[in-house]
MARVO-979318 format. One record per atom (N, C-alpha, C, O): residue number from 1; residue in three letters; atom name; x negated, y negated, z. Coordinates in nm, 2 decimals, always signed. Atoms other than C-alpha are relative to their C-alpha. Last residue first. Example, Ala and Ser with C-alpha at 12.3 -4.5 7.8 and 13.67 -1.06 7.14 Angstrom:
BEGIN
loti, lummar, miza, xx, yy, zz
2, Ser, N, +0.09, +0.11, +0.00
2, Ser, CA, -1.37, +0.11, +0.71
2, Ser, C, +0.08, -0.11, +0.08
2, Ser, O, +0.03, -0.22, +0.09
1, Ala, N, -0.09, +0.12, +0.00
1, Ala, CA, -1.23, +0.45, +0.78
1, Ala, C, -0.09, -0.12, +0.00
1, Ala, O, -0.19, -0.12, +0.07
***
This chain:
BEGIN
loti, lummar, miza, xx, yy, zz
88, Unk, N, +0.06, -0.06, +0.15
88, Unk, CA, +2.07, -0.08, -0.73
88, Unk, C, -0.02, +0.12, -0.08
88, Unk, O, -0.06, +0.11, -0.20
87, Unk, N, +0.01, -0.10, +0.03
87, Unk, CA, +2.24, -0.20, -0.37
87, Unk, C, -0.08, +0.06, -0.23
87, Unk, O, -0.04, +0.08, -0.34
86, Unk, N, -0.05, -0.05, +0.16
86, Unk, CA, +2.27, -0.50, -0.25
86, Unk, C, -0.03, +0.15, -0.02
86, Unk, O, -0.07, +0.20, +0.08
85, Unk, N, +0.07, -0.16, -0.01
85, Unk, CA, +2.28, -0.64, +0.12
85, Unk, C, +0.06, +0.00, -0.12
85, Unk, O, +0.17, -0.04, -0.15
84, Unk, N, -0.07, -0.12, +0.05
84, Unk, CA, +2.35, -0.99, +0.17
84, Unk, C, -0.08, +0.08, -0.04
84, Unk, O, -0.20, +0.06, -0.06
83, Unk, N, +0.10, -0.09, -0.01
83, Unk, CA, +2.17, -1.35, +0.40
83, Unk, C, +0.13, +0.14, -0.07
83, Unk, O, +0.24, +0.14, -0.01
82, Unk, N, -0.06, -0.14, -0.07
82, Unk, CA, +2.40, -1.59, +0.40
82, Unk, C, -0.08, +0.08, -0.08
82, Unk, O, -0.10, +0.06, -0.20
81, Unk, N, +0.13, -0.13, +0.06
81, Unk, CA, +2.31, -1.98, +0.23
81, Unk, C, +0.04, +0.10, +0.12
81, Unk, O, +0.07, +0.05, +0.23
80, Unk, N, +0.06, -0.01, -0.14
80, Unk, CA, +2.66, -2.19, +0.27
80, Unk, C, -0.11, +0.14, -0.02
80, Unk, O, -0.08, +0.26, -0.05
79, Unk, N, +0.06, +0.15, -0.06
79, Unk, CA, +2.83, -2.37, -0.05
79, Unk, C, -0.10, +0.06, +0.11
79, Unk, O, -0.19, -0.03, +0.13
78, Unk, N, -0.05, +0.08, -0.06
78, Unk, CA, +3.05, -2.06, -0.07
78, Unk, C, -0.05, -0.15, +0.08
78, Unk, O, -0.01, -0.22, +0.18
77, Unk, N, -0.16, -0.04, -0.03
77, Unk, CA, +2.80, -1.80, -0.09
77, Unk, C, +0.09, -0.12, +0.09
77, Unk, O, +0.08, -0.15, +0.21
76, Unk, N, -0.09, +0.06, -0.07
76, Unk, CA, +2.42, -1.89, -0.14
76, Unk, C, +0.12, +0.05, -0.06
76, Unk, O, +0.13, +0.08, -0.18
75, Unk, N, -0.11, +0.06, +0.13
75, Unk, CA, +2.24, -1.62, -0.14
75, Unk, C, +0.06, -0.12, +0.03
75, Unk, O, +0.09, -0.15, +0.14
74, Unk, N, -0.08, +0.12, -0.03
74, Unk, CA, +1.95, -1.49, +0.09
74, Unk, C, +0.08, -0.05, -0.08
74, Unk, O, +0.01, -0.09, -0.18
73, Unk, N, +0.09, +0.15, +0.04
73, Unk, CA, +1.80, -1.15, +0.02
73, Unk, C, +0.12, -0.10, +0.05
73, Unk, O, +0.24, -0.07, +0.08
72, Unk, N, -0.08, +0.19, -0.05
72, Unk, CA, +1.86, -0.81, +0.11
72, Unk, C, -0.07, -0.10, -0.03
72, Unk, O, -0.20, -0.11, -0.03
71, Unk, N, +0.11, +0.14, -0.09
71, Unk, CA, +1.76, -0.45, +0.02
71, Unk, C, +0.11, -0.07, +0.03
71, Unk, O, +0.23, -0.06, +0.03
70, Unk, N, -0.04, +0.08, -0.05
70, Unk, CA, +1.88, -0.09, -0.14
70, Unk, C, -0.05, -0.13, +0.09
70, Unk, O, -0.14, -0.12, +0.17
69, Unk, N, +0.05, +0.08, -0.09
69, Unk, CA, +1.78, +0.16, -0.38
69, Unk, C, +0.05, -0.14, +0.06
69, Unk, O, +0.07, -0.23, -0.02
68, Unk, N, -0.02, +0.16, -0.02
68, Unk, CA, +1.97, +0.42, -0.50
68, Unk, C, -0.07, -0.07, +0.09
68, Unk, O, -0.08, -0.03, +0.21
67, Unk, N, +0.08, +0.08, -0.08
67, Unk, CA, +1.87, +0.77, -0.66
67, Unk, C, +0.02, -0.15, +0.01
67, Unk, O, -0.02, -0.23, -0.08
66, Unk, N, +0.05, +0.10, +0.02
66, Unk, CA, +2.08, +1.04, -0.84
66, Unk, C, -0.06, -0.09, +0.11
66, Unk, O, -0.04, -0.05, +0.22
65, Unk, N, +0.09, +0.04, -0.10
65, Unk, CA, +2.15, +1.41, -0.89
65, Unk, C, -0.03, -0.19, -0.03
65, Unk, O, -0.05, -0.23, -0.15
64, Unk, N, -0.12, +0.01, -0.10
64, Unk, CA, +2.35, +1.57, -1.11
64, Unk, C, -0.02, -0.11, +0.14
64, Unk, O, +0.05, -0.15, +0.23
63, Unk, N, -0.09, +0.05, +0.09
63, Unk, CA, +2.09, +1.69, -1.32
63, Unk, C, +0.13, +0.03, +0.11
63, Unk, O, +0.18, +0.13, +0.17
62, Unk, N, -0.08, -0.14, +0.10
62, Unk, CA, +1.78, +1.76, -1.10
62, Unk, C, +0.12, -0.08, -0.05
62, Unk, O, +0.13, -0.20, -0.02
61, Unk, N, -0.12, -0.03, -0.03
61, Unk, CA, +1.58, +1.45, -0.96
61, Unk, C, +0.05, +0.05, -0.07
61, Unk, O, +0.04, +0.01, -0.18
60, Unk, N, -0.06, -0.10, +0.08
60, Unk, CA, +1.21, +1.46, -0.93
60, Unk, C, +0.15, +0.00, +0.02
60, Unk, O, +0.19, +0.05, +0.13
59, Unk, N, -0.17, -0.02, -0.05
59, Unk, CA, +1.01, +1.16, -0.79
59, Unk, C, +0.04, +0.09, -0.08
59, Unk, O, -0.02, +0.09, -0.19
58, Unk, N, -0.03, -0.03, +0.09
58, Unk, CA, +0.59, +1.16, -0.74
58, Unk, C, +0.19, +0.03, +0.00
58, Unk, O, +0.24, +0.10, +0.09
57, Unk, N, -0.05, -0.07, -0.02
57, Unk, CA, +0.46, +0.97, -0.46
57, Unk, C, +0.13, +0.07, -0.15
57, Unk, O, +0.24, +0.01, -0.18
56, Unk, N, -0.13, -0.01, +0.07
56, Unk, CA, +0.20, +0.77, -0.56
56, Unk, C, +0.07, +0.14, +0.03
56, Unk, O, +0.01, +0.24, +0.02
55, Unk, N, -0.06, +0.13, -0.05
55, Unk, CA, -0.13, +0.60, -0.41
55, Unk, C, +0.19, +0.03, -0.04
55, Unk, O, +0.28, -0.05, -0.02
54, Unk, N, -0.05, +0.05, +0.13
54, Unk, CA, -0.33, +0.91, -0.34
54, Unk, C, +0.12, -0.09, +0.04
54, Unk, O, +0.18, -0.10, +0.14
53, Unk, N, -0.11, +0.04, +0.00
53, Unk, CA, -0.59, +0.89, -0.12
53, Unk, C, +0.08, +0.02, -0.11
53, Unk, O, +0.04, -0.01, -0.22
52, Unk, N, -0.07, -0.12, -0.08
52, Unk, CA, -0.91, +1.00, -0.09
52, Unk, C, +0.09, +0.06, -0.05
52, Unk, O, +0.10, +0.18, -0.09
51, Unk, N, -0.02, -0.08, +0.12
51, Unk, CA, -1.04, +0.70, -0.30
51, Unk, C, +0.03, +0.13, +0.03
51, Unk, O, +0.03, +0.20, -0.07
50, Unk, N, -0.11, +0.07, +0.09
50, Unk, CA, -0.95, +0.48, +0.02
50, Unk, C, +0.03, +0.13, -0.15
50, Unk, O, +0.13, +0.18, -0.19
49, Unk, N, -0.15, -0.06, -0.05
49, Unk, CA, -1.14, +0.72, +0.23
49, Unk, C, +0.12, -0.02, -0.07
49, Unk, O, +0.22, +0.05, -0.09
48, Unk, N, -0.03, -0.14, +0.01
48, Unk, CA, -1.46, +0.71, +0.03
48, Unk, C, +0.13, +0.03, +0.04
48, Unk, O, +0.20, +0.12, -0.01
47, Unk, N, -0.05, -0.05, +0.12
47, Unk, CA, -1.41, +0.34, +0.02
47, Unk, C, +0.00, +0.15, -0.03
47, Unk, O, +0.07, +0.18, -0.12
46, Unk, N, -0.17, +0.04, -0.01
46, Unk, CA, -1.36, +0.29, +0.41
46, Unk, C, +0.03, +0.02, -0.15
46, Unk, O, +0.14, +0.06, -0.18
45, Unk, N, -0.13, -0.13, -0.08
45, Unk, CA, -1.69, +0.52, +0.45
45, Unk, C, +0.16, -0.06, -0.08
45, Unk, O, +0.24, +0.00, -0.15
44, Unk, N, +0.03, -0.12, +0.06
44, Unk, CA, -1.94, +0.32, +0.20
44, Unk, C, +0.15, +0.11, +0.07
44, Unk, O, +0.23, +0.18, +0.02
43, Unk, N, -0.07, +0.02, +0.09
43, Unk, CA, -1.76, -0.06, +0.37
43, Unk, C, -0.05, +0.14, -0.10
43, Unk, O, +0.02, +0.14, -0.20
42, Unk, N, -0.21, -0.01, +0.06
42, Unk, CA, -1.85, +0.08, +0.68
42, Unk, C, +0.04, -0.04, -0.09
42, Unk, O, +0.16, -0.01, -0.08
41, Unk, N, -0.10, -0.14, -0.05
41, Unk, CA, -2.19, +0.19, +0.61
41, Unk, C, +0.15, -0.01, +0.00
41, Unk, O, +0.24, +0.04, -0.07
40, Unk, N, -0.02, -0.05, +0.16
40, Unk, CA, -2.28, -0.17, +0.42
40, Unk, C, +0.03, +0.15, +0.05
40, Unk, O, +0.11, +0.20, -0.02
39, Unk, N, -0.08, +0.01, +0.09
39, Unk, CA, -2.19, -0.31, +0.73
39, Unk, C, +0.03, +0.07, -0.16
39, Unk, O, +0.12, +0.09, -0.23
38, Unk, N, -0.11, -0.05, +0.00
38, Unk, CA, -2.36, -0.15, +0.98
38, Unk, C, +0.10, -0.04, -0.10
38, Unk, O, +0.19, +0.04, -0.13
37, Unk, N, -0.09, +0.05, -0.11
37, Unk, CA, -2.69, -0.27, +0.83
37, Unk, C, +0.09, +0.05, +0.04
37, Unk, O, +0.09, +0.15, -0.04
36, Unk, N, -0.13, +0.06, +0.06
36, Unk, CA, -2.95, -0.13, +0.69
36, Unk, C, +0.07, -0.01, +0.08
36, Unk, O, +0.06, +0.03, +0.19
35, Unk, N, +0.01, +0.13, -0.05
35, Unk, CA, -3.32, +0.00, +0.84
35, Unk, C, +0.11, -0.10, -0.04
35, Unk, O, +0.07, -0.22, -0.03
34, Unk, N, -0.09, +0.11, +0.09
34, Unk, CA, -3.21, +0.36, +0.79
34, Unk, C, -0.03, -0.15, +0.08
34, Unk, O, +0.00, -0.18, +0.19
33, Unk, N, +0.07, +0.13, -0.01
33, Unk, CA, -3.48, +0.55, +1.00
33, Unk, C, +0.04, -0.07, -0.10
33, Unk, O, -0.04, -0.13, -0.17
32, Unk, N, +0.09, +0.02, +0.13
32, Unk, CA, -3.37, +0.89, +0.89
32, Unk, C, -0.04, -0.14, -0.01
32, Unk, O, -0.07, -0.19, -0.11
31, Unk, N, +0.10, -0.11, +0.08
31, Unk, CA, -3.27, +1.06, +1.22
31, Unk, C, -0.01, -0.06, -0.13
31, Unk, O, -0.05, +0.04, -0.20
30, Unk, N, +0.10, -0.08, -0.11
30, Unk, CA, -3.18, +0.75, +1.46
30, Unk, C, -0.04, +0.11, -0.10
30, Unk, O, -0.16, +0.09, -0.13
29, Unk, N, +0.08, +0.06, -0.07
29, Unk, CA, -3.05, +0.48, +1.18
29, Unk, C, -0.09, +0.11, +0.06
29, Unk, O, -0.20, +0.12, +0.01
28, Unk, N, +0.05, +0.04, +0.09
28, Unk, CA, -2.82, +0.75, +0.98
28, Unk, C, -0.20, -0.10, +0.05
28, Unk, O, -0.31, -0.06, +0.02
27, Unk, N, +0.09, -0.02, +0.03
27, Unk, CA, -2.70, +0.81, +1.27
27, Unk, C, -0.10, +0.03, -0.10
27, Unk, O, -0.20, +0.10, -0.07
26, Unk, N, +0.11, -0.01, -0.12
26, Unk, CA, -2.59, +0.52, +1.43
26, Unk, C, -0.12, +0.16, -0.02
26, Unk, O, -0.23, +0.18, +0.03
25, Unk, N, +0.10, +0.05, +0.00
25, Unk, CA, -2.46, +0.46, +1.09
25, Unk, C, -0.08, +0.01, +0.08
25, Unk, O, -0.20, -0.01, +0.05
24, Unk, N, +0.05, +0.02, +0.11
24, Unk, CA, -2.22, +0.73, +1.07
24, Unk, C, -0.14, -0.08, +0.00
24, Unk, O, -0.25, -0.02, -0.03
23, Unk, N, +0.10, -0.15, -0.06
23, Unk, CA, -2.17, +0.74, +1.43
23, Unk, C, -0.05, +0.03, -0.16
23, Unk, O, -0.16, +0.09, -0.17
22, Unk, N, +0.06, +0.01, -0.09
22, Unk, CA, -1.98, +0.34, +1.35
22, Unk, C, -0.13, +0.14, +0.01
22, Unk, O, -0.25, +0.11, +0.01
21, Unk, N, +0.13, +0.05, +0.08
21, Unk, CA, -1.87, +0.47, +1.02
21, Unk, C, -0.15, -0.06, +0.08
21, Unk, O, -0.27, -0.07, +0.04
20, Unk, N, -0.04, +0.18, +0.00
20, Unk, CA, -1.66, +0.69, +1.21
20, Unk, C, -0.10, -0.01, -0.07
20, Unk, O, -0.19, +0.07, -0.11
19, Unk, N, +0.11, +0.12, -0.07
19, Unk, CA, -1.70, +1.10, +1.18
19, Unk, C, +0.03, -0.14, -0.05
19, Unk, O, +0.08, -0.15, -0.16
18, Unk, N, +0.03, +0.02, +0.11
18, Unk, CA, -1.38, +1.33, +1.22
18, Unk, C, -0.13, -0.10, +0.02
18, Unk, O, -0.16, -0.15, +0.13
17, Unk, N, +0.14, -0.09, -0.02
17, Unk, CA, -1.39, +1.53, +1.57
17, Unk, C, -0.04, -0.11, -0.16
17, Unk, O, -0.16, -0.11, -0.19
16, Unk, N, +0.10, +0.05, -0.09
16, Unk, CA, -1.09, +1.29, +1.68
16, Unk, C, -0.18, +0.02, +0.01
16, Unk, O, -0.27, -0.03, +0.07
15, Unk, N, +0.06, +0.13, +0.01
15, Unk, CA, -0.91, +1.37, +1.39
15, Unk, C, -0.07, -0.06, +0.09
15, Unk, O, -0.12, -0.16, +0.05
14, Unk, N, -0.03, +0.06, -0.12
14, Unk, CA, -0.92, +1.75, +1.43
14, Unk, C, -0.03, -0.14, +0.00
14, Unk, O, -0.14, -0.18, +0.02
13, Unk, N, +0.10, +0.08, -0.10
13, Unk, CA, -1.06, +1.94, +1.13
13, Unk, C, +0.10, -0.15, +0.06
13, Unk, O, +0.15, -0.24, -0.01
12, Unk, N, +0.07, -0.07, -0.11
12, Unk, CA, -0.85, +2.19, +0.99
12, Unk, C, -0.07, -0.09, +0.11
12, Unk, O, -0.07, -0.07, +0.23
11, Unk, N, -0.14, +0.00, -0.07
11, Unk, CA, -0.65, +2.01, +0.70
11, Unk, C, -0.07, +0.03, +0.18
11, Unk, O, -0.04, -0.04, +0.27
10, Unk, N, -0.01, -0.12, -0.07
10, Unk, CA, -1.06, +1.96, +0.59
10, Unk, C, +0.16, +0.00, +0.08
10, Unk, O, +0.16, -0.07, +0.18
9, Unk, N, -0.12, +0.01, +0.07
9, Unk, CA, -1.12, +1.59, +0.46
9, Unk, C, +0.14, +0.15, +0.04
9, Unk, O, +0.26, +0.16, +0.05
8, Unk, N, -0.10, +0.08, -0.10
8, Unk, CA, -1.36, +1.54, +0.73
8, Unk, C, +0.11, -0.02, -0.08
8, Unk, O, +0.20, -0.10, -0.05
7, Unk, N, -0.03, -0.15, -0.09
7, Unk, CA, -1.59, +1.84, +0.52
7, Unk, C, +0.18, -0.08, +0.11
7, Unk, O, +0.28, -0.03, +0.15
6, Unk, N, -0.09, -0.09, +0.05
6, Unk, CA, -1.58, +1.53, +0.25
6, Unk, C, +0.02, +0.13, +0.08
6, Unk, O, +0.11, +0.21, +0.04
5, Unk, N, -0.05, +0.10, +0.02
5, Unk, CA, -1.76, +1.25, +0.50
5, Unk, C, +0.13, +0.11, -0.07
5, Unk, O, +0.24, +0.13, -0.01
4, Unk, N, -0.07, -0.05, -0.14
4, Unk, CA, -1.98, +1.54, +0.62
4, Unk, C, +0.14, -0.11, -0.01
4, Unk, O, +0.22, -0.10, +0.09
3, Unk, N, -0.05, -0.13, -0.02
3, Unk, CA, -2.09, +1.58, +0.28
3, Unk, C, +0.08, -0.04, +0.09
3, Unk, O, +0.20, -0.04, +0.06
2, Unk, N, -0.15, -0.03, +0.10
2, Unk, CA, -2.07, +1.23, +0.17
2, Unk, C, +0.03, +0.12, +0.06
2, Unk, O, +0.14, +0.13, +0.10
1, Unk, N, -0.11, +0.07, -0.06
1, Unk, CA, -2.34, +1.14, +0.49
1, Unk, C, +0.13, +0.03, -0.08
1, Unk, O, +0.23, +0.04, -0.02
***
């Protein structure tokens, strides 16, 4: 099941062709007479996929260059709570 779990990592292979955990277990069940549950399949797939993943997008800014981030929150202003935009 890893193999075909890591071939579904492939740029190539077509997400509809990838295998679920559902066809995972169904066959797992039908050709090796897995008497387990579906559950412990899908929680085997969703962590292979999770550890896939990477969690961080790496930042590089050249000299001259800079990076602001921006949001909102509620303040009070003037006695009267208003929602403002900041910058950082």
């Amino acid at each position: 099941m890893d193999a075909n779990l890591e071939a579904d990592r492939a740029p190539d292979v077509p997400v509809k062709q990838r295998h679920t955990a559902q066809w995972s277990f169904e066959r797992l069940r039908d050709e090796h007479g897995i008497t387990g549950g579906y559950t412990i399949v899908k929680d085997h797939v969703r962590s292979r996929s999770r550890s896939s993943r990477e969690a961080f997008a790496p930042l590089h800014h050249p000299p001259g260059h800079a990076q602001a981030d921006f949001g909102g929150a509620v303040a009070e202003v003037g006695g009267r709570r208003e929602k403002v935009a900041f910058s950082a």
